[in-house]
C-alpha positions in Angstrom: 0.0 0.0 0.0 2.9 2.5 1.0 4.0 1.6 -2.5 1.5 2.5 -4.3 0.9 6.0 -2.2 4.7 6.6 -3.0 4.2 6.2 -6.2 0.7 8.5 -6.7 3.0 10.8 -4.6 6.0 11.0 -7.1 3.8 11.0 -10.0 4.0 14.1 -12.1 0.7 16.6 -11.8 0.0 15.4 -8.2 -1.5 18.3 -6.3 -1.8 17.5 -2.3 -5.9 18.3 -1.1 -4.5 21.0 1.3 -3.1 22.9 -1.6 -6.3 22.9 -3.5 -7.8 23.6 0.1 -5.2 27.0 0.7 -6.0 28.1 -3.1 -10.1 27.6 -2.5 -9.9 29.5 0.6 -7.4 32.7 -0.9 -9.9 32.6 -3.9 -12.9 33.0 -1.6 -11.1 35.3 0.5 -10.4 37.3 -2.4 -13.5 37.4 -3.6 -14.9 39.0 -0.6 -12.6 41.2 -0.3 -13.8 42.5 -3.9 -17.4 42.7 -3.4 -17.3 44.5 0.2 -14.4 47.1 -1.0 -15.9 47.8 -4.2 -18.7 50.3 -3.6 -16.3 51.8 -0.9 -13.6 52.8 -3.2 -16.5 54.2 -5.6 -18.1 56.2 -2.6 -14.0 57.6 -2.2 -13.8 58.2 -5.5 -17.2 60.1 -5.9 -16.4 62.3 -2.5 -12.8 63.1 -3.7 -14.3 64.8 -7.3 -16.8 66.4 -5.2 -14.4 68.5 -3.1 -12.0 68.5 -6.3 -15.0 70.6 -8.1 -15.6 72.7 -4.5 -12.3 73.6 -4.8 -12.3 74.9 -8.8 -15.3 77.0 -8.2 -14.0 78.5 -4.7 -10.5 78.8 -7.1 -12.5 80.5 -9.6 -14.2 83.0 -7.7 -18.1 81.1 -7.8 -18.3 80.3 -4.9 -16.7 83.3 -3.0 -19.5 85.7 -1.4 -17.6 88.1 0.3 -15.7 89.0 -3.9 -12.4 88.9 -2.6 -11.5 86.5 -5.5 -11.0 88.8 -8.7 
């Protein structure tokens, strides 16, 4: 029997299950990680171009109520 697990062992292409376990579980993992950060990064994204425009239209004298800003 030890022969014949040797054998399997030493074979070429023979993948252990607790590899295939670690790769299932960092592809799950990953996968998460995906679909909870996703709408986060948009919701940076979105906030950042908000105070990017803020800042243009306070830069350009719009947004300046006092008319300091020539």
């Amino acid at each position: 029997m030890e022969t014949i697990i040797r054998k399997i062992k030493e074979s070429k292409g023979f993948v252990s299950i607790e590899v295939v376990f670690v790769a299932g579980a960092l592809i799950v993992l990953a996968s998460m990680v995906m679909f909870f950060f996703n709408g986060k990064a948009h919701d940076v994204s979105k906030t950042a171009g908000s105070t990017l425009d803020a800042v243009n239209k306070e830069m350009a004298g719009e947004n300046d109520p006092a008319g300091t800003n020539p």
